[in-house]
N, CA, C and O of each residue as an XYZ file, in Angstrom:
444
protein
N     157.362    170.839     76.532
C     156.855    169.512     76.279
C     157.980    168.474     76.337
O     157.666    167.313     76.600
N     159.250    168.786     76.117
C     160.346    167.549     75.868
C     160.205    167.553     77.436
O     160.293    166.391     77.832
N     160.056    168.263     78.264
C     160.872    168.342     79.499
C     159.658    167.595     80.134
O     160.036    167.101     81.196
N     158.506    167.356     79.919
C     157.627    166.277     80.414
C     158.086    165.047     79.817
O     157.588    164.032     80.304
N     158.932    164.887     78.862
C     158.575    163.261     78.349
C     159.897    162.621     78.912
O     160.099    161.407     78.862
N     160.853    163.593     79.492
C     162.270    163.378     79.944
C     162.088    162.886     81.594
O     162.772    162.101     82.249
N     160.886    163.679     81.971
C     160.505    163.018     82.952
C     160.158    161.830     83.681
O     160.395    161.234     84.731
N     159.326    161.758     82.380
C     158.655    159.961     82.228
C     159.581    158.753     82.132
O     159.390    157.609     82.544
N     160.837    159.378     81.365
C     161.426    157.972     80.755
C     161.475    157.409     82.204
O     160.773    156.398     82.200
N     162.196    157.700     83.919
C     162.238    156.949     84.782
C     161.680    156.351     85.382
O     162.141    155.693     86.314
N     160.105    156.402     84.925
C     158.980    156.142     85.654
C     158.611    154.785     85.075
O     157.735    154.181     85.694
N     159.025    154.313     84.207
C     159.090    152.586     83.671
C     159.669    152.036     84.503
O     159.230    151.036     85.071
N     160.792    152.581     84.752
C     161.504    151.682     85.675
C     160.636    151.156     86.877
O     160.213    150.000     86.886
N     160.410    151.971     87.798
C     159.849    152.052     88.722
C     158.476    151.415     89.064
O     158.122    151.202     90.224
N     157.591    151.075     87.767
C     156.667    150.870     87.830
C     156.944    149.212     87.334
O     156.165    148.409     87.848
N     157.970    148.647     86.393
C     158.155    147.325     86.387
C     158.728    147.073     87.297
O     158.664    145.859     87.491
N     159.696    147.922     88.532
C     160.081    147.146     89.929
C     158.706    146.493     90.694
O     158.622    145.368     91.187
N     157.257    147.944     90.619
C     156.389    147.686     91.524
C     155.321    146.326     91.238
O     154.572    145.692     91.980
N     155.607    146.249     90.014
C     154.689    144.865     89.524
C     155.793    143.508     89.661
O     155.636    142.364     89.236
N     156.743    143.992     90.281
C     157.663    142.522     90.430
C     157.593    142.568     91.711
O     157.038    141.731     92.423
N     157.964    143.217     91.944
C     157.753    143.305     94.166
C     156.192    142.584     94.319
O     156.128    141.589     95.039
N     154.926    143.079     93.645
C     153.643    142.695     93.993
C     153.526    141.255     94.077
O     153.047    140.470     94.895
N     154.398    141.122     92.440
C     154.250    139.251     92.025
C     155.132    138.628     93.062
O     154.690    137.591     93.557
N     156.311    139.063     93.495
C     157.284    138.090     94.792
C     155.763    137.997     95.775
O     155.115    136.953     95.707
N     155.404    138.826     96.417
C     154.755    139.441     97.000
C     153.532    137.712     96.995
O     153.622    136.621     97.559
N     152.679    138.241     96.187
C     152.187    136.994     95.539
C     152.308    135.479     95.771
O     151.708    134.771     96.580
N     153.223    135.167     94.867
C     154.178    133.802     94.815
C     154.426    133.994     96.328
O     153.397    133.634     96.900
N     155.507    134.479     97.372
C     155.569    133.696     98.701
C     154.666    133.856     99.464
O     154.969    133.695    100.646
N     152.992    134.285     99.109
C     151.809    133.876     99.609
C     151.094    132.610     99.397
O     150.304    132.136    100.214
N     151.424    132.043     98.187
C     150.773    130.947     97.460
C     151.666    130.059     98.260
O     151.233    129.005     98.727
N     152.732    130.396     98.412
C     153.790    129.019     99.006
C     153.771    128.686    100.303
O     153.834    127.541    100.750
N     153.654    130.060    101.136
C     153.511    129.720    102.319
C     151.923    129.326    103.138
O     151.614    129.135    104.314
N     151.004    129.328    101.564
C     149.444    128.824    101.896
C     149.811    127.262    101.993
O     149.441    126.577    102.946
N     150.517    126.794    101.002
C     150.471    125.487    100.402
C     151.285    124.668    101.335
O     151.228    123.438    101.328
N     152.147    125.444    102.248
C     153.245    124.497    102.789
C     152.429    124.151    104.403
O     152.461    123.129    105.089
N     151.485    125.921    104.699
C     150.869    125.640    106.015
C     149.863    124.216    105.575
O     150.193    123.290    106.317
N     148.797    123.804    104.638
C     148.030    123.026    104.274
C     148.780    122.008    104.056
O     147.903    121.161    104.223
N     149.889    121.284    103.767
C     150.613    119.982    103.968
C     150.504    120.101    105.144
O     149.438    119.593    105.490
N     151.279    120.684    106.323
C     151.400    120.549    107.603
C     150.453    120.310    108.431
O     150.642    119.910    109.580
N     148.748    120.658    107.640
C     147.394    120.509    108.204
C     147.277    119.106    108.289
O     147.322    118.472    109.343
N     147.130    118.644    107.185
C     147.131    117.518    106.438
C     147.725    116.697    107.540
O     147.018    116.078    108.336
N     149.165    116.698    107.580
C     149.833    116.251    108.166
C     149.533    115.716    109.596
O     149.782    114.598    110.046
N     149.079    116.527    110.061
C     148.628    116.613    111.820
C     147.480    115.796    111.850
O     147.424    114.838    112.620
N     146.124    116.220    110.718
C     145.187    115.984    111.031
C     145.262    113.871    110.764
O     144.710    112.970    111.395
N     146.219    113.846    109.541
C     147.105    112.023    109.179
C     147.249    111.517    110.506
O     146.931    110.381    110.858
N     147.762    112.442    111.256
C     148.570    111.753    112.467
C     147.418    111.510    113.772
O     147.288    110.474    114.422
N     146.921    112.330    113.873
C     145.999    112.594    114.899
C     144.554    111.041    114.565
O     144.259    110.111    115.316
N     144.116    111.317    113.466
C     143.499    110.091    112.900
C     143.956    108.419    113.119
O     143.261    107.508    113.568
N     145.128    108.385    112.718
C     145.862    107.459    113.372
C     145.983    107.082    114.465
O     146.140    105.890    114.732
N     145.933    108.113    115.428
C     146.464    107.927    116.819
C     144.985    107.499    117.225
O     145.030    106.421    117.818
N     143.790    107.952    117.112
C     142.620    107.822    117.185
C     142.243    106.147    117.070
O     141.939    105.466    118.049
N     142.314    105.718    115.896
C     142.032    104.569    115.332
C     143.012    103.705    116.236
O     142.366    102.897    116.903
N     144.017    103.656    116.397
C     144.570    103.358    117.323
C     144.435    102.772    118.754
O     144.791    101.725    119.296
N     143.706    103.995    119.171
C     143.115    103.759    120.721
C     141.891    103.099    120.645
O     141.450    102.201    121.362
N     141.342    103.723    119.575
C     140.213    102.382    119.277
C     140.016    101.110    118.987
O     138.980    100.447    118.929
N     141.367    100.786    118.773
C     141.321     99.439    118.787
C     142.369     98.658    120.035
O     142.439     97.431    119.962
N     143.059     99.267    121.007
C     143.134     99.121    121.686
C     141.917     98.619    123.152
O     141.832     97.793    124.060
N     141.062     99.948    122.470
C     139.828     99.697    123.404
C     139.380     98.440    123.268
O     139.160     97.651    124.187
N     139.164     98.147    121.438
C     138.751     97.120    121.332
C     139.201     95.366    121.595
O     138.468     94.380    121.521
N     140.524     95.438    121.885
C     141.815     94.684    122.238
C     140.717     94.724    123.767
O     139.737     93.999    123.939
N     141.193     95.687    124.641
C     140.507     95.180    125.979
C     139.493     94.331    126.372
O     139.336     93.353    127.102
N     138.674     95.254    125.418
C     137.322     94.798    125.786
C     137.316     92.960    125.259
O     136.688     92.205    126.002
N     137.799     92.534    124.393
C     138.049     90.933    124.204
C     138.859     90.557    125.331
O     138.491     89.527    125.896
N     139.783     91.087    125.755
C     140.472     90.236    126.767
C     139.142     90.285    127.989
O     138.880     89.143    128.366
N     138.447     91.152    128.527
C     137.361     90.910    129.130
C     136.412     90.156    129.026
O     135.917     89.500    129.942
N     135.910     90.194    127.355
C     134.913     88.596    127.241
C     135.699     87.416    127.369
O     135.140     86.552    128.044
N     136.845     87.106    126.921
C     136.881     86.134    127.353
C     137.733     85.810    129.013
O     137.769     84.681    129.500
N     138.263     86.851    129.580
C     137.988     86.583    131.048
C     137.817     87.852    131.974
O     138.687     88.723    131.994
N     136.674     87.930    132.738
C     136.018     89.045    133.027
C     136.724     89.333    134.248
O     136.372     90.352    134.841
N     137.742     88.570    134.789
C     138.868     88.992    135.931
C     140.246     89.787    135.143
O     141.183     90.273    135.777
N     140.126     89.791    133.605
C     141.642     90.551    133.558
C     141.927     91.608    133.919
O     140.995     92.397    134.072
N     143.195     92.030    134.179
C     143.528     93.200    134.553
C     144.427     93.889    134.324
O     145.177     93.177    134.990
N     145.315     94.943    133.849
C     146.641     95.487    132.774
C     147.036     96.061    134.258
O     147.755     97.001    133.920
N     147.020     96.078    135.339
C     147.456     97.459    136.168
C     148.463     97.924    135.788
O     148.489     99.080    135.365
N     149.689     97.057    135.844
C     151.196     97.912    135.030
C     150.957     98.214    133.637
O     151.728     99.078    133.219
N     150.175     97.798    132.830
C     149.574     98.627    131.582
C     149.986     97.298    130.668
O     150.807     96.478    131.080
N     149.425     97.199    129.582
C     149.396     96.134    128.412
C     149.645     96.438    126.849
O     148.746     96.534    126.014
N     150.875     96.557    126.627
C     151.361     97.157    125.543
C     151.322     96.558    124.151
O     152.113     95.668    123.837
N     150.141     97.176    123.060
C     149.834     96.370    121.779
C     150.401     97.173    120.887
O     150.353     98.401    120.814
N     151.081     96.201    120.042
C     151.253     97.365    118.275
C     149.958     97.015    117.912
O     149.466     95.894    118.046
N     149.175     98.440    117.243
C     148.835     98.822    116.423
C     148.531     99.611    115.601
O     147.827    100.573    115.910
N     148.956     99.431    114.399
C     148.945     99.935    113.454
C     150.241    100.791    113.239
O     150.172    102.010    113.080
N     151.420    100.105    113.241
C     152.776    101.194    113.729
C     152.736    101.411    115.305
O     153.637    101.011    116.043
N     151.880    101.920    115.639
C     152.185    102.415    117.096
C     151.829    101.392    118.348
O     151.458    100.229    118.191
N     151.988    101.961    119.444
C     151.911    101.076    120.523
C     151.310    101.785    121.344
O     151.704    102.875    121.758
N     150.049    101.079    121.725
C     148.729    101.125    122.105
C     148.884    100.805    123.384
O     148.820     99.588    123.559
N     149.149    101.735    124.811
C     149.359    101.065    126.583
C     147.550    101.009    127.005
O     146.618    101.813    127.016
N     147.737     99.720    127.283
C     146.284     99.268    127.979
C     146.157     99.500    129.509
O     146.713     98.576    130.103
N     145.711    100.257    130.204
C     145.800    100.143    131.658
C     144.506     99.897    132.149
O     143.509    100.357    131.594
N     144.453     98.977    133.472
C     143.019     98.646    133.697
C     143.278     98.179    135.263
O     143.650     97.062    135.624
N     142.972     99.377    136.142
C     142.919     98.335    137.572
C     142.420     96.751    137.977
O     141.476     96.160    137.452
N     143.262     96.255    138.992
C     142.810     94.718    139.087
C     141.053     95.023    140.007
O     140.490     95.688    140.876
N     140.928     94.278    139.297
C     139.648     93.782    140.540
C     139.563     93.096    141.761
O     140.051     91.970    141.856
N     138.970     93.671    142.758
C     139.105     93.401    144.078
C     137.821     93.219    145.006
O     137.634     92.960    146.195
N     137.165     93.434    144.086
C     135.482     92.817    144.465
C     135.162     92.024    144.264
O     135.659     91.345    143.365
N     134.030     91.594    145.058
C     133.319     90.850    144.266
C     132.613     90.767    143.385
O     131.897     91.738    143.136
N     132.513     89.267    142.350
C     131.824     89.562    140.729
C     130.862     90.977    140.582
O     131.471     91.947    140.131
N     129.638     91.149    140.870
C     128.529     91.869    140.896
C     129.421     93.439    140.829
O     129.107     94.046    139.806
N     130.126     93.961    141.424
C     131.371     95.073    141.928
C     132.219     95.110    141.120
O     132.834     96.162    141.293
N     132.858     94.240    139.844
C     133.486     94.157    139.051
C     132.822     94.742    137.172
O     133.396     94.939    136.102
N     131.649     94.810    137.550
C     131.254     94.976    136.105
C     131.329     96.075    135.253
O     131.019     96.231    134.072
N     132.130     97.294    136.679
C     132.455     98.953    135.744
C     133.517     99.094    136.117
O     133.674     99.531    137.257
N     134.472     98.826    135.427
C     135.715     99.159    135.635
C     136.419    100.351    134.631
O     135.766    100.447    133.592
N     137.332    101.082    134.668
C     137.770    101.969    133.774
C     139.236    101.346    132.911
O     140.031    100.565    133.436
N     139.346    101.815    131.694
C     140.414    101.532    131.118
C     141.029    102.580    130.288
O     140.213    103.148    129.563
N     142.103    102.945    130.206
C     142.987    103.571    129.989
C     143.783    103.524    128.689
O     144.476    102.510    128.609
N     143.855    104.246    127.786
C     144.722    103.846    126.876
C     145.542    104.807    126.282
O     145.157    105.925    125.940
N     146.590    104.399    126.168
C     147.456    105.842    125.532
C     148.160    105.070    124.803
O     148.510    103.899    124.952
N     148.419    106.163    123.641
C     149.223    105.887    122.194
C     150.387    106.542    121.916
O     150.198    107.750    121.770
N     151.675    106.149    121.773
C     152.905    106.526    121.642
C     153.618    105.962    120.186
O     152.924    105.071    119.697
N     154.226    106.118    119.787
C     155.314    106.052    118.264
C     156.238    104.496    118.573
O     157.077    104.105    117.762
């Protein structure tokens, strides 16, 4: 019987290493959940922005069109907004009025 309990004494050890390894184990799961979800966050901040952005760029165009339905950005028309800078591109028109009323516009958003 001693020679079973002489056995045991090393087995504490071993078993408070395995519940500390589990908890590291643990903890740099929780951290590396929390740090990927800022970085979500992050993208999805940025991406939103960039969005709103072009949308109001669009909306920038489309006024320079009501009030003159000949404008045209071909080298592109560069707005801040909102922090960033909003390139307007819009071929010239080369028709006549009636031939002018679908034109495409372009917009890209840079830092």
């Amino acid at each position: 019987m001693l020679t079973r309990i002489n056995n045991r004494k090393g087995s504490a050890i071993w078993v408070t290493l395995g519940v500390a390894i589990v908890c590291a184990i643990a903890a740099y799961g929780a951290l590396f959940t929390a740090q990927s979800a800022g970085r979500r966050a992050q993208f999805h901040q940025e991406r939103t922005r960039a969005r709103y952005a072009a949308e109001g760029g669009l909306v920038w165009a489309t006024d320079q069109l009501w009030s003159n339905p000949r404008w045209s950005a071909p080298g592109g028309a560069v707005v801040p907004i909102g922090g960033t800078n909003v390139t307007i591109t819009m071929p010239a028109c080369t028709q006549p009025a009636p031939a002018c009323e679908v034109r495409t516009i372009q917009v890209t958003v840079s830092n």
